[in-house]
Structures are given as structure tokens and as C-alpha cells.
N, C-alpha and C positions, 0 to 999 in steps of 0.2 A: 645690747641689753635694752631692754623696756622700761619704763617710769609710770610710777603712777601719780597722776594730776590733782590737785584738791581744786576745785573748781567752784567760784562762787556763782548760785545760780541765776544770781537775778541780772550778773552784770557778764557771764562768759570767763571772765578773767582767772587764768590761775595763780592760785595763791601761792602753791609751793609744789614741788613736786617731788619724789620719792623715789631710789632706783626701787626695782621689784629683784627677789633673790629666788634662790633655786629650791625646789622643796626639800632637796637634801640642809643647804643652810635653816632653812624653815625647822626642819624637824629636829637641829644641833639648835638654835636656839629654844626649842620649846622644851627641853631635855634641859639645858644650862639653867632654864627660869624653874622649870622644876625641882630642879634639885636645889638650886637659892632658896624656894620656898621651903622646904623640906626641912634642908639646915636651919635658916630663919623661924620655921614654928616651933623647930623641936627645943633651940636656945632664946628665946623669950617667952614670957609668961602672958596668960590670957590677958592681964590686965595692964599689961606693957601696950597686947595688942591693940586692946580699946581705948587707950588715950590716943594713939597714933590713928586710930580711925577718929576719934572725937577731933583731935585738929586737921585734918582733913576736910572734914564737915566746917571746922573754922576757917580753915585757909577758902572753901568755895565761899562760905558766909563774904570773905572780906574782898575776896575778888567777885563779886556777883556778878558784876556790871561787864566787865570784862570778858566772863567764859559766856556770858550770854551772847553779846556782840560774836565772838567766836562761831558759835552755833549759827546765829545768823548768816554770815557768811560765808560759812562751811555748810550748812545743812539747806539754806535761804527758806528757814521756819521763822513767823514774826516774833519780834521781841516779846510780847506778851508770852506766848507758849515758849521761849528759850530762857527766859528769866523762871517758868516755872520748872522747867525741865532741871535747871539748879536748885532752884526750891526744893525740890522732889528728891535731889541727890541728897544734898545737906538733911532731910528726914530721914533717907535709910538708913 
């Protein structure tokens, strides 16, 4: 079986790596998360939905520092554009 690498760009090093699954598994979980969502929208109310998006938006506010670093060494984009690229999420 094969793995996939997350690979930091600026140093070669990998960070972690992943087995890869078969597309039949692929296409049993994308049916499983589907249908999670399905049940999950139809038993919570829109306004249930939007607080659990608003702290999402809190939880990246409080970890900023953190998913940035992340992005840098998973993406090797600089801190300036990775700090925004959370920025940017915490507005959606």
C-alpha cells in the first residue's frame, strides 16, 4: 500500500504521512459523511448551525498563531499570507 507525505517545503522533511485508501473505501466514506450531514441538518436548527460556525471562527481567532505556523510548513507560504489566509477564514 502507498502513503501520502505532507512534506515541508523549505526543509524536504516529512511531517506525517497518511496510508492512501481504495476508491471503493473513498466512495463508503463519502456516503457515511453524507448521510451524518443529512441527519445533522435535518435535527438542528439554523441557529444552532450558526453559533457552531461562530465558534469556529473563535476557536481559529484563538489559535491564529498556531494554524498559521501550520500552513507554513505544510503549504511553505510566508507567515504574513498564512496569518491572512486565517484571517480570511475567521471572516467567512
Amino acid at each position: 500500500m502507498t502513503a501520502y507525505a505532507v512534506v515541508d517545503p523549505a526543509t524536504g522533511q516529512t511531517l506525517k504521512t497518511y496510508p492512501t485508501i481504495s476508491d471503493e473505501d473513498l466512495k463508503d466514506a463519502i456516503g457515511r459523511a453524507h448521510e451524518g450531514h443529512r441527519t445533522w441538518n435535518a435535527s438542528t436548527s439554523i441557529e444552532d448551525r450558526a453559533a457552531l460556525i461562530r465558534r469556529v471562527a473563535e476557536l481559529h481567532t484563538e489559535r491564529r498563531d498556531e494554524l498559521a505556523n501550520i500552513i507554513v510548513r505544510e503549504m511553505g507560504k510566508p507567515i504574513e499570507q498564512a496569518l491572512g489566509e486565517v484571517d480570511f477564514c475567521v471572516a467567512i
